[in-house]
Backbone as a ProteinNet text record, in pm:
[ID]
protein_1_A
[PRIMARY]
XXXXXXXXXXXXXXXXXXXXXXXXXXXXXXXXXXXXXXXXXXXXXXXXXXXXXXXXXXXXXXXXXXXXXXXXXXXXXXXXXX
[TERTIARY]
3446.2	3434.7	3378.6	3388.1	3377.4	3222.9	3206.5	3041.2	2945.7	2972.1	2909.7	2866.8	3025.1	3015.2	2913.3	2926.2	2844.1	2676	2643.3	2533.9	2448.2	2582.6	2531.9	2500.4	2608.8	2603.2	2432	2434.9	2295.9	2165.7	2134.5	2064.9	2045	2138.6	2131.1	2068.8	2081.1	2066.5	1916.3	1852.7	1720.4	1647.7	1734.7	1647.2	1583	1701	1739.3	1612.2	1621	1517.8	1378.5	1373.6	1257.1	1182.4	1268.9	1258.1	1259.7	1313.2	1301.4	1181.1	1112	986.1	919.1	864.4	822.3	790.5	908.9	953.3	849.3	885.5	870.1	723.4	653.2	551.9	527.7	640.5	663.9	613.6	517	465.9	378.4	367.4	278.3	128.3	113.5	-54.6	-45.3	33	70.7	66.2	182.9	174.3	59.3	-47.3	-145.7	-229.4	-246.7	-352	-317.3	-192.8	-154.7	-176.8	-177.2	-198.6	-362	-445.2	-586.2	-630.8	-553.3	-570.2	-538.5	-441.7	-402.4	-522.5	-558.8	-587.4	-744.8	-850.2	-932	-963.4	-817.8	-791.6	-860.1	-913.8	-959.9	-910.7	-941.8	-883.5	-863.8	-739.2	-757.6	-839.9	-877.4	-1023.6	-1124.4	-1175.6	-1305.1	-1227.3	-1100	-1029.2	-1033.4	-995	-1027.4	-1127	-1266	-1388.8	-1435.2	-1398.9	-1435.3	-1371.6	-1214.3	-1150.3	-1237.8	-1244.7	-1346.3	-1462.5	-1499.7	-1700.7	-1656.9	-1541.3	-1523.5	-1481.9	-1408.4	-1351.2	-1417	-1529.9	-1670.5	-1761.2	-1763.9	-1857.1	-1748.4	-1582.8	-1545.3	-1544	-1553.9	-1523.3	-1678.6	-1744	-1900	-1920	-1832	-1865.5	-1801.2	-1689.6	-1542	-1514.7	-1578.5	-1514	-1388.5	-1347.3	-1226.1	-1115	-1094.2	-952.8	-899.2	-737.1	-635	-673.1	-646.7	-676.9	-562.2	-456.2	-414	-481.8	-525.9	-591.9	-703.5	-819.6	-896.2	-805.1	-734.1	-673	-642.3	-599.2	-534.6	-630.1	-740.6	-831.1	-910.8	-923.5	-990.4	-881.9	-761.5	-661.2	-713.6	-711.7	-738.2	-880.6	-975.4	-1094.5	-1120.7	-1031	-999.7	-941.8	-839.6	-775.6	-852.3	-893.2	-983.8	-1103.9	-1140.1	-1283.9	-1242.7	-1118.9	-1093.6	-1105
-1959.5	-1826.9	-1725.2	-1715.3	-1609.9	-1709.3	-1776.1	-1806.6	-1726.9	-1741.7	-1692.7	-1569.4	-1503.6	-1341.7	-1312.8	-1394.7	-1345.8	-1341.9	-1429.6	-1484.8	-1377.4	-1345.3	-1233.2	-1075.2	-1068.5	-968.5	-973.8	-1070.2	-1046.8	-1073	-1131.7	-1116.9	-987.1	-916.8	-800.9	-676	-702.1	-606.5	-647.6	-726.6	-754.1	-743.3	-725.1	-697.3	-523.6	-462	-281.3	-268.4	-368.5	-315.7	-325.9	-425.7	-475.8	-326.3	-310.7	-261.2	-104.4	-103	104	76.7	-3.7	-29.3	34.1	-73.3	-68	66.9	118.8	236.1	378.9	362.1	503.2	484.4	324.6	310.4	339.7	271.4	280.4	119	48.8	-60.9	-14.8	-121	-85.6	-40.8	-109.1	-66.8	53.6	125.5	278.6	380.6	302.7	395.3	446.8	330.8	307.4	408.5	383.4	478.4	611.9	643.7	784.5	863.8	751.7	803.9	805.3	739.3	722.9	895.8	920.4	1029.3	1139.2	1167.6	1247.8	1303.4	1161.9	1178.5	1227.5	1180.4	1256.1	1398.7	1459	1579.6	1659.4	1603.8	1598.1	1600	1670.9	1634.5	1495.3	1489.9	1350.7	1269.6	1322.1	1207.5	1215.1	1329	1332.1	1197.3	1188	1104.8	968.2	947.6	824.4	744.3	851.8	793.5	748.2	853.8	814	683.6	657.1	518.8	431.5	414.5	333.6	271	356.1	346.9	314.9	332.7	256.7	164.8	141.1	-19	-114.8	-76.2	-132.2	-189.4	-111.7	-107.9	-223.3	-202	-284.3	-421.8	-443.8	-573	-658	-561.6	-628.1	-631.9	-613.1	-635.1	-698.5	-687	-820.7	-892.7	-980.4	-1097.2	-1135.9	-1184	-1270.7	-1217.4	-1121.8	-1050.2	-958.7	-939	-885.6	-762.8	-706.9	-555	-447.9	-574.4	-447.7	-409.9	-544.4	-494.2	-436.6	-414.5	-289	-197.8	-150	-39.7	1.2	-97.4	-62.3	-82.1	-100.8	-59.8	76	138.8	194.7	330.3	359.9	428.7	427.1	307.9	314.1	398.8	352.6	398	562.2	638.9	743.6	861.4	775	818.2	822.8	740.4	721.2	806.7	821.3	937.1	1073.8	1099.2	1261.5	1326.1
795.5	855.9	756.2	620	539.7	545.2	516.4	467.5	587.1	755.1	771.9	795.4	766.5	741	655.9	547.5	438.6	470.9	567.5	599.6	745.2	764.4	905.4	791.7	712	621.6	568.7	505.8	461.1	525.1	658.6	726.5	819.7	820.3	884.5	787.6	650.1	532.5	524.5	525.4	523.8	617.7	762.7	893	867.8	802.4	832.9	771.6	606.6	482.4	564.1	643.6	691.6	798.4	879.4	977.1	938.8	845.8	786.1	747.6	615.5	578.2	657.3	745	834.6	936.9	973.9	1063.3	1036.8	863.7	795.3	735	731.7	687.5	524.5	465.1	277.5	252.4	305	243.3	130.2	36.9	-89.8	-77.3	50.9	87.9	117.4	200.7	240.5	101.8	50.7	-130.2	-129	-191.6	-312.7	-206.3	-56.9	-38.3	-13.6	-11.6	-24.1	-189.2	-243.4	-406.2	-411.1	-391.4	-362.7	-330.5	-204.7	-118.9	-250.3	-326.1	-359	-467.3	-538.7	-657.5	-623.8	-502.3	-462.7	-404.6	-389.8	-347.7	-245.9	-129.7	-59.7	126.1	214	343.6	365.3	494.3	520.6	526.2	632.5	733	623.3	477.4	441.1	331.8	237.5	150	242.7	361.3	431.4	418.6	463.5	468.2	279.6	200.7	85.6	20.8	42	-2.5	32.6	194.8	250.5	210.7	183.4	93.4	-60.5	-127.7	-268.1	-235.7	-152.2	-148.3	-97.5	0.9	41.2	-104.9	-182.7	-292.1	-391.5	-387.9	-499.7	-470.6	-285.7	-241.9	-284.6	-281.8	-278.6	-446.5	-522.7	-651	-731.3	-677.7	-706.7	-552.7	-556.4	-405.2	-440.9	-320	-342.3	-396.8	-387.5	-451.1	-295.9	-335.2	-210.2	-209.8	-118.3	-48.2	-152.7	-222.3	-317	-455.2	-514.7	-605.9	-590	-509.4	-460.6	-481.9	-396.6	-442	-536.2	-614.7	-779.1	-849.1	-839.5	-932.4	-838.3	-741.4	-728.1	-742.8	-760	-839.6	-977.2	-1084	-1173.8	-1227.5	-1142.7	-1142	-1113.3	-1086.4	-1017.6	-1115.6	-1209	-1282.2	-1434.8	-1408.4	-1559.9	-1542.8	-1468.7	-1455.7	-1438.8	-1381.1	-1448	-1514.4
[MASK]
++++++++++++++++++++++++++++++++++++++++++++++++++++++++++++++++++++++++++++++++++

């Protein structure tokens, strides 16, 4: 009986984590492009279109890499040219 308390206990704690994530939209991809946004200082929609067109340009110059590291280098890239 206690095992599967423990087992409802923690499947329920990972549903909430899952599901607030989610809810409030705090995934890492969300972060990085809210920081993207910031650091171009720029309106939404004009910071949208601009991520867009760098990450166009980084995919076509680094293949084969995840949609986070674009981001984290195009943060990096962002930060370093200030």
């Amino acid at each position: 009986m206690g095992v599967f308390m423990l087992i409802v206990v923690l499947v329920s704690i990972l549903l909430y984590y899952f599901w607030k994530k989610n809810r409030w939209g705090f995934g890492k991809k969300y972060v990085l492009r809210q920081e993207a946004r910031r650091l171009l200082n720029m309106d939404h929609a004009e910071a949208d279109e601009t991520i867009d067109r760098l990450m166009k340009s980084l995919r076509e110059r680094h293949p084969n890499r995840s949609e986070e590291w674009y981001m984290e280098k195009l943060i990096y890239d962002l930060e370093r040219d200030r």
